[in-house]
C-alpha positions as CSV (number, residue, x, y, z in Angstrom):
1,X,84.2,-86.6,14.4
2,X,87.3,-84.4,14.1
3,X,88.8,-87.5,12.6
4,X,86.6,-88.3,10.3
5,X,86.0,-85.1,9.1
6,X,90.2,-84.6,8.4
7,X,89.3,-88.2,6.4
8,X,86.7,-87.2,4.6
9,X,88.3,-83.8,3.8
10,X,91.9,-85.4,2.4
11,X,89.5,-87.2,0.3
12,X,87.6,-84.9,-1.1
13,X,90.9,-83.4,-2.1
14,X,92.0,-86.6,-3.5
15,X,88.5,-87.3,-6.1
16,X,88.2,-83.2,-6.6
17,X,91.9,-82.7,-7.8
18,X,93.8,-82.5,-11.1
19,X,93.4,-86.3,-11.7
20,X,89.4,-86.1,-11.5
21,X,88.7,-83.1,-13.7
22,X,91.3,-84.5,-16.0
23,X,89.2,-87.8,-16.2
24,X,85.7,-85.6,-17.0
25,X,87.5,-83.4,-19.6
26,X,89.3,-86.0,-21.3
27,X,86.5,-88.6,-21.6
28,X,84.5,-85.8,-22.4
29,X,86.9,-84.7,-25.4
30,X,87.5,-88.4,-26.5
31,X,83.5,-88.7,-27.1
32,X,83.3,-85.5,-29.0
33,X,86.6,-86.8,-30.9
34,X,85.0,-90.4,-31.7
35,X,81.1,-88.6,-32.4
36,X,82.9,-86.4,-34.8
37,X,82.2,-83.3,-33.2
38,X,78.6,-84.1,-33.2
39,X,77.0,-82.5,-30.5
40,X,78.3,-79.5,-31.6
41,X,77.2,-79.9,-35.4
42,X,73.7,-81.0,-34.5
43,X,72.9,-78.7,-31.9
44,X,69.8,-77.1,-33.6
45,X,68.6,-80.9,-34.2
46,X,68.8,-81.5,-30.8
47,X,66.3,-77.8,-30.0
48,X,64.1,-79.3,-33.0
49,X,63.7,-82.2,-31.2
50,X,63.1,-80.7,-27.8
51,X,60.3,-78.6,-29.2
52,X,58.2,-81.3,-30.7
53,X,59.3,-83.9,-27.4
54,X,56.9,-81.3,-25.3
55,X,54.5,-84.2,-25.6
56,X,55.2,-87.7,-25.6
57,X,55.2,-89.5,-28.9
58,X,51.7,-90.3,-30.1
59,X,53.2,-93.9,-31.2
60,X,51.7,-96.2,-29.1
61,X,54.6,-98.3,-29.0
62,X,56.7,-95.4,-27.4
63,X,57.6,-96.9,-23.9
64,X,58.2,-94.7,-21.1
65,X,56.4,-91.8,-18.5
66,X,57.6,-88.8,-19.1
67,X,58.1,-86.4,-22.6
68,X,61.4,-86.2,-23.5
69,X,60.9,-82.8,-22.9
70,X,60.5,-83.3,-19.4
71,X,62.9,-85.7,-18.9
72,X,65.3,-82.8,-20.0
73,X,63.2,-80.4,-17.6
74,X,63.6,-83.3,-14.7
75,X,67.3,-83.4,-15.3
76,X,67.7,-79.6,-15.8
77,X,65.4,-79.2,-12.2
78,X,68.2,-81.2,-10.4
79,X,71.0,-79.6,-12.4
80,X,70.1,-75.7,-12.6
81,X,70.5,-74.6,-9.0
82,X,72.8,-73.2,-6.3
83,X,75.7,-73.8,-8.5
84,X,74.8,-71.2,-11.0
85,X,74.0,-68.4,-9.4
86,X,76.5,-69.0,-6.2
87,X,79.1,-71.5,-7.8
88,X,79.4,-68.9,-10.7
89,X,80.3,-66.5,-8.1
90,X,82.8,-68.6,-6.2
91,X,84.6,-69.5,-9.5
92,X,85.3,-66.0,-10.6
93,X,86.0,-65.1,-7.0
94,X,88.8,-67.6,-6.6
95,X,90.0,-67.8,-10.2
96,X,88.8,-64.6,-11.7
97,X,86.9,-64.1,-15.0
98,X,88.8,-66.1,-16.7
99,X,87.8,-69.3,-15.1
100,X,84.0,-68.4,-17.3
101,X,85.9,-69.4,-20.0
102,X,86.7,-72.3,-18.8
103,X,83.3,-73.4,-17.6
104,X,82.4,-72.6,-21.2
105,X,85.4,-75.5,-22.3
106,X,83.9,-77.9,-19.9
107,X,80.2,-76.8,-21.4
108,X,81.4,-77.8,-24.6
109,X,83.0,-81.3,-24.1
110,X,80.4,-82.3,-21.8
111,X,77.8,-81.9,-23.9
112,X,79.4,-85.1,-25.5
113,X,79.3,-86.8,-22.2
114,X,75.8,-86.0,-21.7
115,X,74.7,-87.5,-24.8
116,X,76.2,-90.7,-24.5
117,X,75.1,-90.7,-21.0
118,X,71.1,-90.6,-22.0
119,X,71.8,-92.5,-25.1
120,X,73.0,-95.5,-22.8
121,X,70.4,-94.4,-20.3
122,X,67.5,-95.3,-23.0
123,X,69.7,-98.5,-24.4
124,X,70.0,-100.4,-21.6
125,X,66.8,-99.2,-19.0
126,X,64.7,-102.1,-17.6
127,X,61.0,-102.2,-16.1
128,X,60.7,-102.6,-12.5
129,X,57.5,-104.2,-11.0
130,X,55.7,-101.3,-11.1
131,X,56.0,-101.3,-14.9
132,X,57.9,-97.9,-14.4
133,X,61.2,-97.6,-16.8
134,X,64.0,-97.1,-14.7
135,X,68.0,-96.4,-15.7
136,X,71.1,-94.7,-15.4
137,X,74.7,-95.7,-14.7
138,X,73.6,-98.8,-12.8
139,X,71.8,-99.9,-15.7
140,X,73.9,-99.6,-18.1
141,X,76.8,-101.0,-16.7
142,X,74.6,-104.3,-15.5
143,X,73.2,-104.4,-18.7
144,X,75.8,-103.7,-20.9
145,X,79.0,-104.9,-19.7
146,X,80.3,-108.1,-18.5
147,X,79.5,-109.7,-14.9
148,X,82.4,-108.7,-13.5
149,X,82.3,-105.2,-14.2
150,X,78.9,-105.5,-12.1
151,X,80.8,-104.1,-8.7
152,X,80.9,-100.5,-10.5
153,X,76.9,-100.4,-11.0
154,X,76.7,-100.8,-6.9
155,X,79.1,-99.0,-6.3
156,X,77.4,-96.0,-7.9
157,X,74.2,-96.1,-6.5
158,X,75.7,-96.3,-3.3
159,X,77.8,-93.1,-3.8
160,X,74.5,-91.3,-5.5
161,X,72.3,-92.6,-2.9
162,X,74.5,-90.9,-0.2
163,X,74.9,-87.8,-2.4
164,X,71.4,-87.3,-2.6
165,X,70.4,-86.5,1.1
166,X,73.5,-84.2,0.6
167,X,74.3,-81.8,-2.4
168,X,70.7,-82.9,-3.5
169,X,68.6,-82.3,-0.5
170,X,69.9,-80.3,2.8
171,X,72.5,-78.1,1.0
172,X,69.8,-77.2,-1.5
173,X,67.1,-76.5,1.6
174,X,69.9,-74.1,3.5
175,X,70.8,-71.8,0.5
176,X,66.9,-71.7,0.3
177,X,67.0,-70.8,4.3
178,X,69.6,-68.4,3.7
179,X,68.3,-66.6,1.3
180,X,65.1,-65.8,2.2
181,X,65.9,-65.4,5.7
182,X,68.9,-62.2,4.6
183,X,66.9,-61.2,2.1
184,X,63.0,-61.1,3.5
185,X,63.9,-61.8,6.9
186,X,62.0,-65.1,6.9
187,X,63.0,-67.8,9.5
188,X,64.7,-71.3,8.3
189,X,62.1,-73.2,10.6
190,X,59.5,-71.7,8.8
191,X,61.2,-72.0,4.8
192,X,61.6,-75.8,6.2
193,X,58.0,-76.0,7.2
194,X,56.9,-74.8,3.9
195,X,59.4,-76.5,1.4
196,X,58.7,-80.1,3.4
197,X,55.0,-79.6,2.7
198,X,55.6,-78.3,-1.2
199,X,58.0,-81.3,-1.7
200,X,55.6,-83.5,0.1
201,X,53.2,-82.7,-2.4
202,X,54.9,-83.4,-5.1
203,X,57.0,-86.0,-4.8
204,X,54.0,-88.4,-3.5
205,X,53.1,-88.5,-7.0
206,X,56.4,-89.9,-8.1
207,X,58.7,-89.0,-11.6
208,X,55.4,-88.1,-13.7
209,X,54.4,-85.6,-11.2
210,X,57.7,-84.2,-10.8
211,X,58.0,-84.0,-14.6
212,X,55.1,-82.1,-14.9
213,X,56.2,-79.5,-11.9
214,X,59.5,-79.7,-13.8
215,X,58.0,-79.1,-17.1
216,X,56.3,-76.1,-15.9
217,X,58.6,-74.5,-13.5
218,X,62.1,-74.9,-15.0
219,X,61.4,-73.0,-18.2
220,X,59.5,-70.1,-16.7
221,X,62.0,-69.6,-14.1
222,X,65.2,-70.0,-16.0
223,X,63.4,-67.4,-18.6
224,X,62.7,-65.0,-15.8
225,X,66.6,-65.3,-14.4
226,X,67.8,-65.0,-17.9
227,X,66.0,-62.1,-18.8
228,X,67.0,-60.1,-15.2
229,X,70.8,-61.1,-16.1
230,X,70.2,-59.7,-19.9
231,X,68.6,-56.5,-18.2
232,X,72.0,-55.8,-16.2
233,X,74.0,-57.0,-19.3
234,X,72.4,-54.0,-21.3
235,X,72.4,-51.6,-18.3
236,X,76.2,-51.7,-18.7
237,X,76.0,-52.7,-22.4
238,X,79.2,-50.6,-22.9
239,X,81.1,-52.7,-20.7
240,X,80.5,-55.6,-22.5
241,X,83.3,-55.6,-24.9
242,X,85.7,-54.7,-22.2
243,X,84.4,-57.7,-19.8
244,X,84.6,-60.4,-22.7
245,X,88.2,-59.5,-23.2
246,X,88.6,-59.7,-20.0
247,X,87.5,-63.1,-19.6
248,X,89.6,-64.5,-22.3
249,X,93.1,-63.0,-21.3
250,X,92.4,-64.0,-17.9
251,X,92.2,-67.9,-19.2
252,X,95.5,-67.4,-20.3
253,X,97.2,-64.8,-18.5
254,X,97.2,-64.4,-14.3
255,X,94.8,-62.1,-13.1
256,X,96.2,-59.2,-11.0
257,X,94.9,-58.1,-8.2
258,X,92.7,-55.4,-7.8
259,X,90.2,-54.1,-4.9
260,X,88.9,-56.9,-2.8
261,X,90.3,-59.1,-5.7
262,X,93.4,-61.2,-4.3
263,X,94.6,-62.1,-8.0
264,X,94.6,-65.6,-9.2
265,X,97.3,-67.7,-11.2
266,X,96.2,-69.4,-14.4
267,X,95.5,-72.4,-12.5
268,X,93.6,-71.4,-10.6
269,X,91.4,-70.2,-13.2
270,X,91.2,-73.5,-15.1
271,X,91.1,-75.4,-11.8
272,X,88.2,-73.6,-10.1
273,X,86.0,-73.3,-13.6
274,X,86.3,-76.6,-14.5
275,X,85.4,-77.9,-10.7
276,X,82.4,-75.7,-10.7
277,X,81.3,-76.6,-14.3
278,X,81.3,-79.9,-13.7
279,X,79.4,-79.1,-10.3
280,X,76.6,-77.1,-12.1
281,X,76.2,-79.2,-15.3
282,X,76.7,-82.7,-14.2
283,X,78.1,-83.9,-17.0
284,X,79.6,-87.4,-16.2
285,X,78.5,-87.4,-12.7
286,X,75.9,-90.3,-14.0
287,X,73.4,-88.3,-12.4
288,X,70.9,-87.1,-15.1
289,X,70.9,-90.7,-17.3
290,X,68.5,-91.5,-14.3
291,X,65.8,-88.8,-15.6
292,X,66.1,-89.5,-19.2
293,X,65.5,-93.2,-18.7
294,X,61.9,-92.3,-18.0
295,X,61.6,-90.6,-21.3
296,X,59.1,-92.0,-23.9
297,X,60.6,-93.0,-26.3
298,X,62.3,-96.0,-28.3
299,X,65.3,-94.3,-29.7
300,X,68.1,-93.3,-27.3
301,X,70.1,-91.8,-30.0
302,X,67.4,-89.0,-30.4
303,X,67.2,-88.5,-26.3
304,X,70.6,-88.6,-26.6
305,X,70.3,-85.0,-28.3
306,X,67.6,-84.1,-25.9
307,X,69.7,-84.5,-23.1
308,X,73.0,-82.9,-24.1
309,X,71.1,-79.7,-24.4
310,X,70.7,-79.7,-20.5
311,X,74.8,-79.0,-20.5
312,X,73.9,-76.5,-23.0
313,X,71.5,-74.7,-21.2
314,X,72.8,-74.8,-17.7
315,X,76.2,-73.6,-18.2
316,X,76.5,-71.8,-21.9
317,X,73.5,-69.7,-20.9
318,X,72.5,-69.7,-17.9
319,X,76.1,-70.0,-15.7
320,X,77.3,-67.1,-18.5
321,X,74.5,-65.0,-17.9
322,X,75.3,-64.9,-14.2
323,X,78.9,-65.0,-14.8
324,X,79.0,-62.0,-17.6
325,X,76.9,-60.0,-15.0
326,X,79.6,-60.3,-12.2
327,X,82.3,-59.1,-14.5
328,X,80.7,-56.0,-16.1
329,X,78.8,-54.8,-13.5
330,X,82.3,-54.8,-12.3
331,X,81.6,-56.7,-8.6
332,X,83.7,-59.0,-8.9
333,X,86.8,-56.9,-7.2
334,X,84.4,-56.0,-4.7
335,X,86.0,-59.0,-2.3
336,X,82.2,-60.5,-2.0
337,X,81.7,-64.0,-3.3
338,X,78.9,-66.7,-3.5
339,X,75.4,-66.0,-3.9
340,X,76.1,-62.6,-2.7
341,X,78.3,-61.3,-5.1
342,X,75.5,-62.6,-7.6
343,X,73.5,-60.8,-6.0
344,X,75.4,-56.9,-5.6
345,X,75.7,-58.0,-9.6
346,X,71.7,-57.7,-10.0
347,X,71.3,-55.3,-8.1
348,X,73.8,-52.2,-10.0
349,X,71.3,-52.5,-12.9
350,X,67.9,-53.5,-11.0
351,X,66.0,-51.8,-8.2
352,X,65.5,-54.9,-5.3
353,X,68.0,-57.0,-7.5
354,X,69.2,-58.9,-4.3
355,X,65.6,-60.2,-3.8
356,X,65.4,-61.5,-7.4
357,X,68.6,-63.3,-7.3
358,X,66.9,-64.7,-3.7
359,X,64.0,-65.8,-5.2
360,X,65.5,-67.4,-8.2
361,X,68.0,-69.1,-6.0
362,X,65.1,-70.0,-3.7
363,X,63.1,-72.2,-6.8
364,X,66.0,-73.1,-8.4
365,X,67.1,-75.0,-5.2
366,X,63.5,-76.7,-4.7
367,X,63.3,-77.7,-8.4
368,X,66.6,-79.4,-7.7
369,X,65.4,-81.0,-4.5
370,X,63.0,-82.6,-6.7
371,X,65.3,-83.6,-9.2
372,X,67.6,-85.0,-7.1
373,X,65.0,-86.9,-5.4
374,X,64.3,-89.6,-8.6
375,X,68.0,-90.2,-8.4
376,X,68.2,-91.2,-4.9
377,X,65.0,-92.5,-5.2
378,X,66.3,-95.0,-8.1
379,X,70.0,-95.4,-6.4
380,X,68.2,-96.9,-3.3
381,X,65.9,-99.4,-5.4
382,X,68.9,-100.5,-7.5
383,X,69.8,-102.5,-4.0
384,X,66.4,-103.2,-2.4
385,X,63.5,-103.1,-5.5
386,X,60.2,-101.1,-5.5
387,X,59.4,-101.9,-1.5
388,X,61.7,-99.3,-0.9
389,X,60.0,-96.6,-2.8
390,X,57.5,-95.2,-0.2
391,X,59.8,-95.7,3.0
392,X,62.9,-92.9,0.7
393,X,59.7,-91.0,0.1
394,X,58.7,-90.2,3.5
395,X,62.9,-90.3,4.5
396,X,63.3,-87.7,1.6
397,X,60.8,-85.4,3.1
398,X,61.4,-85.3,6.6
399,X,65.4,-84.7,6.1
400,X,63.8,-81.6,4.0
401,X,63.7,-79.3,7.7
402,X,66.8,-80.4,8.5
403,X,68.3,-79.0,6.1
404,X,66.7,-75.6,6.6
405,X,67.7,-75.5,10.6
406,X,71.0,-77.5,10.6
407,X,74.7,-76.3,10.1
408,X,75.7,-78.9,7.2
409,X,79.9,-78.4,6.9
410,X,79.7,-81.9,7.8
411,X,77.1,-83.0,5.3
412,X,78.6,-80.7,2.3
413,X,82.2,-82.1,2.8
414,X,80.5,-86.0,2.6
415,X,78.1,-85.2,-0.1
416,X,80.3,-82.8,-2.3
417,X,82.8,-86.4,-1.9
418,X,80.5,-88.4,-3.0
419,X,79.4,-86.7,-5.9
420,X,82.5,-86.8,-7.0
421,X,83.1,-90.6,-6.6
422,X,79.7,-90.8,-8.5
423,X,81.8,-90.1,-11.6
424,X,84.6,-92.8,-11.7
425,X,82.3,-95.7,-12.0
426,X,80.2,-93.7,-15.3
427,X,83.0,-92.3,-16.8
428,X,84.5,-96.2,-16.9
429,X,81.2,-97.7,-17.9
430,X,80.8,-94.2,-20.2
431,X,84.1,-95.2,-22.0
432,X,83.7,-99.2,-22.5
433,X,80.6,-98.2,-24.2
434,X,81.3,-95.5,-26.2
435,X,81.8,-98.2,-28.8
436,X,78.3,-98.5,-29.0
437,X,77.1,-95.0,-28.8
438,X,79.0,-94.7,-31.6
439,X,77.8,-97.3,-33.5
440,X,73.7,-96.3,-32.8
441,X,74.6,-92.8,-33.4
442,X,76.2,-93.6,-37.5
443,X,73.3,-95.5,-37.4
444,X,70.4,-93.1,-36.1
445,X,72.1,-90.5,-38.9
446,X,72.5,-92.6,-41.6
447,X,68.4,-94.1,-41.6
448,X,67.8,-90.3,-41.3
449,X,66.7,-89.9,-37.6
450,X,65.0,-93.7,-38.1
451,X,66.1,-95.9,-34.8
452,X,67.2,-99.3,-36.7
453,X,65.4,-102.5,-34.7
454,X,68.1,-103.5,-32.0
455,X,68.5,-99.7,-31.2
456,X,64.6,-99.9,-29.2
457,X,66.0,-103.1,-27.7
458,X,65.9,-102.9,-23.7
459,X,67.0,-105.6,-20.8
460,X,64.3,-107.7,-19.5
């Protein structure tokens, strides 16, 4: 075991280093380049059509599950947890404020990545016995490449599939553990009674279910978090100015130390806000195509701008939020780091502020044990077809306690690996198609938000 965990470990190194997060930036930045800047631009078209996706199309001939609303919601479930309240924390912990900025850089060009990713997602899904549309990076590399490109497509769901039981499963039960048991004193056998029998209940009735519990629980929660971080932000509203500056010289300048601080290099900055961007958001992991292939609809460009809001929301507002409190609350030379330091944040401008940051950590962790659960779910029927459904299912929800009781270095150092490797075969199939998001996107424009014929076309 000692072996395989040095393996693993010189790995993870390996897919986590400069190399990696140059890959996600740059592909990121060469879509935004070759869209012409048009996630940016059409950002408000993208909210328009959010708001009136709450319900799926009334045109019949809209094929799909979910709303494109929730789709976003499903994708935002798996992709707003740990990572921004604790990730946030670690970043500015090991690369000082500065690294925000960063995450806001990696925001910015991923919303690009995001875009293509559910505009693919939608071009190239198929129906599976069930009649259910399924997706995602498998999909659209089958579907949409050459035969012997078909390697990659495996290759990812076999990374994702192992991810799942990881970053998207026990890690997520164990922060909820954690939590609640430092905060209300609650034991982990317990939190993993409870949380198997609330995923139970939920995932039995499979992604329409889960998009409805998305639908409902994302928003209210991510409101509530946002408006607690706000509170603090006002609190120490004369801070504010002070902290932003802050933030932006320490992107470009070494941070000194300073109290429990130990001082960071520029690098280190870019390095760590980049790595946990790309951790919270997702963008070009290939993970959240898989939720928006379920969306009804017949035009990928306009999920397309559904889904890049998800980068949007999870990192520009709600990783800033957590991230602006840590710096002018001034905590974050107080030497704590993770959810903790989050937490000490809250709580200089809230009474009991450690038990909201535990709560919201708590659901934001479930949500994204739901979330995560379609992707694995889908990964694992990309090899063996709908038989396999049921038998994840159950798999799914007994690994749920596990979590909650276990001590998971092991598991984090596999899953964190494979999330990474996740990326390589999307970002590939991400950029040998960008030809064609390209092409449907001048298109979608051009007939004024009409999809032209071959855009609704899908793989039999």
């Amino acid at each position: 075991m000692e072996f395989l965990t040095g393996l693993i470990s010189s790995l993870n190194s390996l897919v986590w280093g400069v190399p990696m997060l140059v890959l996600i930036l740059g592909v990121g930045l060469f879509l935004m380049v070759g869209l012409r800047f048009m996630p940016i631009i059409k950002l408000g078209t993208g909210f328009k059509l959010l708001w009136t996706g709450r319900i799926p199309d009334e045109d019949k001939s809209a094929k799909g599950e979910i709303s494109p609303f929730n789709a976003l919601m499903t994708s935002l479930s798996a992709t707003i947890g740990t990572g921004n309240i604790a990730g946030v924390a670690t970043a500015i912990f090991l690369g000082g404020p500065g690294a925000l900025f960063w995450m806001w850089c990696t925001a910015l060009v991923g919303m690009a990545t995001k875009f293509a990713e559910a505009v693919l997602a939608v071009r190239y899904r198929e129906v599976d016995a069930n009649g259910n549309h399924i997706g995602g990076p498998m999909y659209y590399i089958k579907n949409g490449l050459s035969s012997r490109w078909g390697w990659l497509g495996g290759a990812f769901a076999l990374f994702g599939s192992i991810a799942a039981f990881g970053i998207g499963n026990t890690v997520q039960t164990n922060s909820v553990a954690n939590a609640l048991e430092s905060s209300f004193g609650v034991p982990p056998v317990a939190t993993g009674i409870i949380l198997m029998v609330l995923v139970g209940l939920v995932l039995m009735g499979g992604i329409k279910r889960i998009g409805d519990v998305a639908g409902k629980l994302v928003p209210l929660m991510a409101i509530f978090y946002i408006s607690c971080g706000v509170v603090v932000l006002i609190v120490h509203a004369s801070e504010l100015p002070a902290a932003v500056s802050l933030i932006f010289e320490s992107a470009f300048t070494a941070t000194a130390a300073e109290g429990g601080f130990a001082g960071a290099a520029v690098w280190a900055a870019i390095r760590f806000g980049v790595a946990r961007g790309v951790f919270s958001n997702e963008a070009g992991l290939g993970s959240a195509p898989i939720a928006h292939a379920a969306a009804k609809t017949n035009n990928p460009v306009a999920q397309g701008l559904v889904g890049m809001l998800g980068t949007f929301i999870d990192t520009l507002v709600v990783c800033s939020i957590t991230g602006l409190a840590i710096v002018v609350s001034g905590e974050w030379t107080s030497g704590s780091t993770g959810a903790e330091l989050t937490s000490n944040a809250f709580a200089t401008a809230i009474p009991y502020g450690n038990y909201i940051v535990a709560i919201s950590l708590s659901v934001f962790a479930f949500t994204t044990v739901l979330g995560w659960s379609v992707y694995g779910e889908k990964c694992v029927q990309y090899f063996f077809g709908v038989k396999a459904i049921m038998p994840f299912r159950i798999l799914w929800i007994l690994v749920v306690p596990v979590g909650a009781i276990g001590s998971l270095e092991f598991i984090w150092l596999l899953a964190d690996t494979m999330n990474a490797l996740m990326a390589i075969p999307n970002l590939i199939a991400i950029v040998l198609l960008s030809p064609m998001v390209i092409k449907l996107t001048r298109e979608y424009f051009v007939s004024g938000g009409e999809a032209p014929a071959e855009m609704t076309k899908q793989a039999d």
